[in-house]
N, C-alpha and C positions, 0 to 999 in steps of 0.2 A: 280879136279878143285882147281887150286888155290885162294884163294880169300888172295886180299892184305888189309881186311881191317878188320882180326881177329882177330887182336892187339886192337880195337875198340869197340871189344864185350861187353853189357854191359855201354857203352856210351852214352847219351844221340846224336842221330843222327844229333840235330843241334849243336852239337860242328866240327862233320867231316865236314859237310857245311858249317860253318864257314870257315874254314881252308883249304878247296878246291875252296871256294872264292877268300881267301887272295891269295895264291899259284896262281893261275888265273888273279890276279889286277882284280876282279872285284868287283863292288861295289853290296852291297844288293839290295837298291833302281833300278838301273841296272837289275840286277840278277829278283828281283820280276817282273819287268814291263814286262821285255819280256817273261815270263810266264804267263801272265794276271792276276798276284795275286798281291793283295797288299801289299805293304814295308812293313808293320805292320805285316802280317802274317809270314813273313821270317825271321823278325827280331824277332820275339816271338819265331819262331823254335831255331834259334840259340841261344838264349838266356838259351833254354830247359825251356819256360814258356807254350810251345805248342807242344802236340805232332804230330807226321806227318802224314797224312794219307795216306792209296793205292796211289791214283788219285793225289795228289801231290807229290809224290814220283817216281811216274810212270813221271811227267814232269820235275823231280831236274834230274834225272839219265839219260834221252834223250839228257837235255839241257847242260847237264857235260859230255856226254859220256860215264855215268859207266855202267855197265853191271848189265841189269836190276834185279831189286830185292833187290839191294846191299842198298838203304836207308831203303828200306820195309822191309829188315832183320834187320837193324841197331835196328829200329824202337821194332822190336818182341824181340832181345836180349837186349834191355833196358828194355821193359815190364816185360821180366823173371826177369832179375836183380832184380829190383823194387816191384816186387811181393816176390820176396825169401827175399828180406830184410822186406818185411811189416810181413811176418810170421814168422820172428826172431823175430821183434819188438813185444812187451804185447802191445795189444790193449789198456790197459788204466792201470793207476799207482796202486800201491799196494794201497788197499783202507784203507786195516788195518792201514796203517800212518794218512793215511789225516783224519783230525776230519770232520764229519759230518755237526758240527757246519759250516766252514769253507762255506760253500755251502746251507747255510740255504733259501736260496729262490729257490730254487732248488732240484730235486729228483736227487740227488750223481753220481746214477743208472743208470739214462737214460743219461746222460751228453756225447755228443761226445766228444770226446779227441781230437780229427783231428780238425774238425771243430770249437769246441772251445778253443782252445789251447792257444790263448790270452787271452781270460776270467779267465782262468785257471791260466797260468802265473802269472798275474796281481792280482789275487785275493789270490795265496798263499803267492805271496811275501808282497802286503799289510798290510794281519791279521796271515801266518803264522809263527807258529816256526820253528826252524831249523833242526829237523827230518823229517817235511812237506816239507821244502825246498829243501833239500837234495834231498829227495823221485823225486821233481821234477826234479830236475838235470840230476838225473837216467832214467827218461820215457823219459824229451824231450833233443835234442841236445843242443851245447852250444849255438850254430849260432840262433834258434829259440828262444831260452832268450835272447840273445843280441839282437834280430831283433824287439820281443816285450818290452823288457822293454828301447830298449834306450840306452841305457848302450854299452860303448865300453866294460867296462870290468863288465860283473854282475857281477863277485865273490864279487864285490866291495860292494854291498847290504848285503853281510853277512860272516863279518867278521871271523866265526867258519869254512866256510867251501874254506878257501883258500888251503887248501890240494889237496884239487880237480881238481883245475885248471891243475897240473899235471897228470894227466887221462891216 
């Protein structure tokens, strides 16, 4: 079997919906109604703020004419993706950097990193140094400092480590 959509692998599946829309002239709103789902849930797929499930994947691929399975596989080779990059990723920063102090209303330990990644952010950049900062630079992306702090350019916060910016 050929599948033409292996170049895709790894993709989040509302980006090929997006662009089997466009390809199509059809609009989302469109697109959502006459599958009885809301614009909001189609436009969150494509967006890749949502991921897709069986049962509406089983109604994108009827309603497109793709041969079924082909969003529902999109869907499993994003998950692999997504999973092999979260097991590259260290679950949380070299603790050996970060002082303690930094986190004093709080057990270091128990801190989600995922989930509080803003707190995090915000609070090294506030009271840390720039070994600490650093440290952060290294655990989370650039896109996620610029998104928490504001900042078109964080490097701009600390002036020692514009070396980095070239990455």
């Amino acid at each position: 079997m050929i599948w033409k959509y292996e170049k895709y692998k790894g993709i989040h599946p509302g980006a090929v919906l997006e662009r089997e829309l466009k390809k199509r002239g059809l609009s989302q709103r469109y697109f959502a109604l006459s599958l009885s789902e809301h614009p909001q849930t189609i436009n969150a797929i494509t967006k890749g703020n949502r991921d897709l499930n069986i049962p509406l994947a089983l109604k994108i691929e009827k309603m497109l004419g793709l041969e079924e399975g082909t969003m529902a596989l999109l869907q499993t080779f994003y998950d692999i993706e997504k999973q092999k990059k979260k097991e590259c990723t260290p679950s949380r920063p070299d603790l050996s950097i970060l002082r303690k102090i930094l986190f004093w209303d709080t057990d270091i330990n128990k801190i989600d990193w995922d989930k509080n990644s803003a707190y995090v952010i915000n609070r090294v950049f506030e009271r840390g140094n720039e070994q600490e900062k650093k440290e952060i630079f290294r655990f989370y992306s650039e896109d996620k400092i610029r998104e928490v702090t504001g900042k078109s350019d964080p490097y701009s916060r600390i002036p020692v480590m514009q070396h980095l910016k070239a990455r």
